[in-house]
C-alpha positions as CSV (number, residue, x, y, z in Angstrom):
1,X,2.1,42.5,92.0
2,X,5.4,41.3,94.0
3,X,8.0,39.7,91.6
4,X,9.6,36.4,93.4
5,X,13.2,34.9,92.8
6,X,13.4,30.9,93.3
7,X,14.1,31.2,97.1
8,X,11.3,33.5,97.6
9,X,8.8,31.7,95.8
10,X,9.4,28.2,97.8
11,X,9.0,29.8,101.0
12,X,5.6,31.5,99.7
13,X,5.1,28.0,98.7
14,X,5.7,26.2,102.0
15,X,4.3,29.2,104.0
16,X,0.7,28.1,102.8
17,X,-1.5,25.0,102.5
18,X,-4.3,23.6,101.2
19,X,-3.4,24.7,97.8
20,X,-5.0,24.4,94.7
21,X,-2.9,24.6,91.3
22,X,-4.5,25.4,87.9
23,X,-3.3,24.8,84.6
24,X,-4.5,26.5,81.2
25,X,-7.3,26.4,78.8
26,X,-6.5,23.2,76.6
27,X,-3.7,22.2,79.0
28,X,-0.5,20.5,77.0
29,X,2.1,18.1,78.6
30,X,3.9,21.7,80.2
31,X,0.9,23.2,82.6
32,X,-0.5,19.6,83.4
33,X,2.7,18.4,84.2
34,X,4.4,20.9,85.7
35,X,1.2,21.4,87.8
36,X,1.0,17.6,89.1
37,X,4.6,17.5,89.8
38,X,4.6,20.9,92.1
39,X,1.5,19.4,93.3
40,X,3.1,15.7,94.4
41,X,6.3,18.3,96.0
42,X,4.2,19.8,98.0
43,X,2.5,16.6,99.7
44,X,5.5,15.5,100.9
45,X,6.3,18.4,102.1
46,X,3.2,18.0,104.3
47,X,0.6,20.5,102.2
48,X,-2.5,19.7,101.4
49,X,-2.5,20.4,97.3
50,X,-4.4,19.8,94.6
51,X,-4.8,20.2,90.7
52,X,-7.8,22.4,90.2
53,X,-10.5,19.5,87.6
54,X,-9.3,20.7,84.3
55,X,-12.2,18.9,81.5
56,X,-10.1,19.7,79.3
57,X,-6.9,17.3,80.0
58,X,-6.5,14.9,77.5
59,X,-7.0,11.2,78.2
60,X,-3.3,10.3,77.3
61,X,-2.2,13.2,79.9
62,X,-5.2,12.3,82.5
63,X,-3.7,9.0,83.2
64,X,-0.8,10.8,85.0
65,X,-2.8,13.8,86.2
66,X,-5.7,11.9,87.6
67,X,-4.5,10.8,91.2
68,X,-3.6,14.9,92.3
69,X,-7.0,16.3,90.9
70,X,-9.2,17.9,93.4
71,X,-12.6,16.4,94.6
72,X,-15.9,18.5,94.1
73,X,-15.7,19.9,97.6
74,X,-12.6,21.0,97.8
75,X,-12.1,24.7,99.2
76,X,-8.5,26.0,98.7
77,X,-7.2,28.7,100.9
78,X,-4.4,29.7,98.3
79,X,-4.5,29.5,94.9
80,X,-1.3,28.6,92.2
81,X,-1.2,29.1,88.9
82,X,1.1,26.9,86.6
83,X,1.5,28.3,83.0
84,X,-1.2,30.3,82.7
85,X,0.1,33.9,81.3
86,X,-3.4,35.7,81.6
87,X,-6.5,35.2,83.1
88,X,-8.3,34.6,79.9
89,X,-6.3,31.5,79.8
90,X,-8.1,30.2,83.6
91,X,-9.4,26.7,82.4
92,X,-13.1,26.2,82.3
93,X,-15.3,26.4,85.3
94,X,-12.4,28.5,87.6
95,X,-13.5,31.0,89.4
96,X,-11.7,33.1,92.1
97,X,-8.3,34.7,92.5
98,X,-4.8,33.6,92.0
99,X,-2.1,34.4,94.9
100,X,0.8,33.2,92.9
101,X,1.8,32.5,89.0
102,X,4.8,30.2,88.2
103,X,5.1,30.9,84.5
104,X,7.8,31.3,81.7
105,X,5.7,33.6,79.2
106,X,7.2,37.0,78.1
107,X,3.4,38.3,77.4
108,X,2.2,37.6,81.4
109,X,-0.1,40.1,82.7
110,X,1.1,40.5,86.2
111,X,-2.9,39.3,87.3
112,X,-1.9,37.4,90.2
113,X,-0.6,39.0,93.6
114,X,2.4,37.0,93.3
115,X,4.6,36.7,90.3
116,X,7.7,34.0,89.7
117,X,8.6,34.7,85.9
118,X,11.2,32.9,84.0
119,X,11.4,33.9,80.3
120,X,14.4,32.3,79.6
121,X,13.2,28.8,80.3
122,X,12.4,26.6,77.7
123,X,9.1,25.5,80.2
124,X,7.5,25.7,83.1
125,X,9.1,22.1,84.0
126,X,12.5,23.5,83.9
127,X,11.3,26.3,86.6
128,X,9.2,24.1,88.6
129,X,12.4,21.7,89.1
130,X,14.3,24.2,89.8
131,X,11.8,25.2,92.6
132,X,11.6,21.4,93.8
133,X,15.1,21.0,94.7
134,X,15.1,23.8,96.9
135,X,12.8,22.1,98.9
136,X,13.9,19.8,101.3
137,X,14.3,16.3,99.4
138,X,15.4,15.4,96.0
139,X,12.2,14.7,93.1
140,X,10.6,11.5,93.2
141,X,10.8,9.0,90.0
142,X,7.4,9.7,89.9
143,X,8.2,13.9,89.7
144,X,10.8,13.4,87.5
145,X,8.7,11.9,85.0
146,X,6.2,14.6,85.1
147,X,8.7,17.0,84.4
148,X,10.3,15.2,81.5
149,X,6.6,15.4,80.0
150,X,6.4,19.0,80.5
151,X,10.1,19.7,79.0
152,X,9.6,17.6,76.3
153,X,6.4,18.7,75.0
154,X,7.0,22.5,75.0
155,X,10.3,21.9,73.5
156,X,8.9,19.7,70.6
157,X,11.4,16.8,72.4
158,X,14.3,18.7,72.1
159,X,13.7,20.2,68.5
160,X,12.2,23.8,69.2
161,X,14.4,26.8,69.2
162,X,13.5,27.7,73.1
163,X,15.6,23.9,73.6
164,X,18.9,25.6,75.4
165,X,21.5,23.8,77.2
166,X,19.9,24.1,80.5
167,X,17.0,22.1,78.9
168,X,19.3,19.4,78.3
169,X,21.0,19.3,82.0
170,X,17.1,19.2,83.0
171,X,16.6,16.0,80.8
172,X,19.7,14.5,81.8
173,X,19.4,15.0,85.9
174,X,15.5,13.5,85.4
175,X,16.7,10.8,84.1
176,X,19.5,10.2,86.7
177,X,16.1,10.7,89.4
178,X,14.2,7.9,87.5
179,X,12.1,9.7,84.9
180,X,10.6,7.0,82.1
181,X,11.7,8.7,79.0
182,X,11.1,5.5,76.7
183,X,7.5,5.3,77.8
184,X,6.9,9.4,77.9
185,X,8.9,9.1,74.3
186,X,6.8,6.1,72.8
187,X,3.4,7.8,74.2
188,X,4.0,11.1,73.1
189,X,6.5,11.4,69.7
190,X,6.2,8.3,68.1
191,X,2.8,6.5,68.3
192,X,-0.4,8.0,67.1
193,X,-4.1,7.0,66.8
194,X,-5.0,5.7,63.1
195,X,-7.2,9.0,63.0
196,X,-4.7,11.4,63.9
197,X,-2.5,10.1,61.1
198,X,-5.9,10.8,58.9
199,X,-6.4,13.7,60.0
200,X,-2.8,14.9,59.5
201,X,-2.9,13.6,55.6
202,X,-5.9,16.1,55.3
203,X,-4.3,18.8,57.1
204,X,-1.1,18.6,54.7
205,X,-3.2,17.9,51.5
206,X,-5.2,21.6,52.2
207,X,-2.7,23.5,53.5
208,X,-1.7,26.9,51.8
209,X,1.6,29.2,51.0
210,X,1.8,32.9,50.7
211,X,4.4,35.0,50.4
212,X,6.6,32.5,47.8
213,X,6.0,29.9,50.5
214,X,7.3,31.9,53.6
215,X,3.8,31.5,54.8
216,X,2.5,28.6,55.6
217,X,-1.2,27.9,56.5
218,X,-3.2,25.1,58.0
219,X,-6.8,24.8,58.9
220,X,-8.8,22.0,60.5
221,X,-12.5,22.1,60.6
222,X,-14.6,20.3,62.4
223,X,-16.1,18.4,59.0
224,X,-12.5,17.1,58.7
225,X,-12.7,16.0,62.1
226,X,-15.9,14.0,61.5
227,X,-14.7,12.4,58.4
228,X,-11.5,11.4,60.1
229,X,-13.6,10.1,63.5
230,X,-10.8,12.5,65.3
231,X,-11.2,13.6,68.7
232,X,-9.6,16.4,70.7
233,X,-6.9,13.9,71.9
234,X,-5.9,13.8,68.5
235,X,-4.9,17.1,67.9
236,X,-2.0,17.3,70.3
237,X,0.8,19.5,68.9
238,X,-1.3,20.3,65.7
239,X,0.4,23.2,65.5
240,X,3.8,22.1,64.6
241,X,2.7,20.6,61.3
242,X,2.1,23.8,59.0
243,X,5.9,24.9,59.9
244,X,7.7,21.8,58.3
245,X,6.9,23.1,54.5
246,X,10.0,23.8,53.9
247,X,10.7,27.7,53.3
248,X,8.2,28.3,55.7
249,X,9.4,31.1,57.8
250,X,5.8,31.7,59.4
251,X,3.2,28.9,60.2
252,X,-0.2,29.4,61.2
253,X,-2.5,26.7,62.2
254,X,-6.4,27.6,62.7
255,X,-8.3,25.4,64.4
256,X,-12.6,25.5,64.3
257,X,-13.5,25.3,67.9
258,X,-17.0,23.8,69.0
259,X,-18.6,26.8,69.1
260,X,-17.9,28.0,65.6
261,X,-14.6,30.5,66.3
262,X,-11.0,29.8,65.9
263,X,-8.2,29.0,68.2
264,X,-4.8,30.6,66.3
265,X,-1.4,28.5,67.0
266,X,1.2,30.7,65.4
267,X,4.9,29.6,65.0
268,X,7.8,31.4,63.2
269,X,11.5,31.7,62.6
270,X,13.3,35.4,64.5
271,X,12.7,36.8,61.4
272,X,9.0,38.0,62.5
273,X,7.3,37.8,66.0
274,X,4.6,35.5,66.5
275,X,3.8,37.1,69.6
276,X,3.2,40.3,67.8
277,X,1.2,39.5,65.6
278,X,-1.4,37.3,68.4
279,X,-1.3,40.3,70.4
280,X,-2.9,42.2,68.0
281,X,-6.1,39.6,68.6
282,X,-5.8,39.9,73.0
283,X,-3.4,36.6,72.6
284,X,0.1,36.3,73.2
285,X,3.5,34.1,74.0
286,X,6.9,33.9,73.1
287,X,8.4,35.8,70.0
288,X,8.4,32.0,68.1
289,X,5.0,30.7,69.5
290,X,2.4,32.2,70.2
291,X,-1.8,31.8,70.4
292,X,-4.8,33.7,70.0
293,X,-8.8,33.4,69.6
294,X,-11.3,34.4,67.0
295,X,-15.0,35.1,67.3
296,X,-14.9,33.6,63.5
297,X,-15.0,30.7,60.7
298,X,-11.4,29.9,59.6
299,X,-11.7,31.3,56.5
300,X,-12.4,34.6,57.7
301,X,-9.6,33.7,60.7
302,X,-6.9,33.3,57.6
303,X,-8.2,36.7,55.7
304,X,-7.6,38.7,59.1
305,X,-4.7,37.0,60.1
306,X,-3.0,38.0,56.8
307,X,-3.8,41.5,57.3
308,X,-2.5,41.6,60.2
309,X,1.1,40.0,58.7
310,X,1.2,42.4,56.4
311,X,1.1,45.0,58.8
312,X,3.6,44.0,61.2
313,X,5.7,42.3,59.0
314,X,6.7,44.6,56.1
């Protein structure tokens, strides 16, 4: 594996072409954004790229992703991955190898041949901008707004912990490029569909406390989903609920998947890693967020995820 600075990385960028980019399992505004924004960069720059079919995009994210996805046929000759800190996270129906990973993850695995690693970003927006104006003209309106979707989405607009001043100069220069922060705003913090806001009430009205209320848990099942009439595109950013309890130091939300497992958001305050404690279960992510998968029913999710708590924070 062959560790990049910025520089590096846009010449291995514009040494290439036809270029496909792939985003994560259950992509959020960061990896789809972030992808179609290098992607649109790199067609100016006279590359033939594309943003590998990810089934998974949401429709509310799909209505900016759509124009830069890549047909059926498409054959790339070099392969970038946006986001995506191990392979297990390849989205659905990928199959080959990755020449170069753009990612901001702590946890990364060093799978691809190529690595450009930023830890201290708040997003892979930030980095990918970053990358963008080295190339040789400024971020389109278009760009910009993609990148204000990542950056505002992995930093919970502006309210996360990983939200540093460098996010901020991001947000303010996008704007100054033309980003539409009052529709990415309106679409993505403050309107909701009337099931979501269901589903939320049920999610508050079940969820549980341990430890004197420094643990907070949340589960949804797939019955609540049904009763609600919810859909996947409702559960954007589910995991940020279980952590407003207040006294919550740790939040955990557990979410049934289709096939009967669970898919494990973990937040938390420095006090305790949530990155530890997903590793444990082959996941990973930063020391306040982090995600793992289990081969399980919630409930039995929740029983070893509090074993695990115990153990690694005593």
């Amino acid at each position: 594996m062959n560790k990049l600075n910025f520089r590096e990385c846009v010449e291995l960028l514009l040494r290439h072409d036809n270029i496909l980019i792939l985003s994560h399992r259950n992509p959020d505004g960061d990896t789809v954004g972030s992808s179609c924004a290098l992607c649109s960069a790199l067609r100016r720059a006279g590359k033939t790229a594309y943003v590998f079919n990810n089934r998974q995009i949401s429709s509310k994210l799909m209505a900016y992703a759509e124009k830069y996805l890549a047909p059926e046929d498409f054959k790339p000759d070099y392969t970038v991955a946006v986001d995506v800190a191990a392979p297990q996270l390849f989205p659905e129906g990928f199959e080959g190898e990755v020449q170069l990973c753009i990612d901001h993850h702590p946890t990364n695995t060093g799978y691809a041949d190529n690595l450009f690693l930023k830890s201290d970003r708040s997003s892979c927006g930030e980095i990918v901008f970053e990358l963008i104006k080295l190339m040789p003209d400024k971020a389109t309106a278009e760009e910009a707004t993609l990148l204000y979707i990542a950056l505002t989405t992995d930093t919970g607009c502006f309210q996360y912990a990983n939200t540093t001043g460098r996010s901020f100069s991001a947000a303010g220069e996008l704007l100054r490029l033309g980003a539409d922060n009052k529709k990415v705003n309106l679409e993505f913090f403050r309107k909701v569909s009337r099931e979501r806001i269901m589903l939320e009430g049920m999610i508050y009205s079940g969820m549980e406390y341990y430890r004197d209320g420094k643990i907070s848990i949340a589960c949804v099942t797939r019955e609540m989903m049904e009763r609600c009439g919810a859909t996947e595109d409702d559960c954007d950013d589910l995991a940020g609920l279980a952590g407003r309890a207040e006294g919550s130091a740790l939040s955990i939300t557990i979410k049934e998947t289709a096939q009967g497992g669970s898919k494990i958001s973990v937040r938390s305050t420095p006090e305790v890693s949530a990155s530890e404690i997903c590793a444990v279960f082959g996941g990973g992510g930063h020391d306040m967020a982090a995600g793992c998968r289990l081969d399980c029913e919630p409930e039995r999710a929740k029983e070893m995820l509090l074993n695990v708590i115990d153990e690694v924070w005593k």
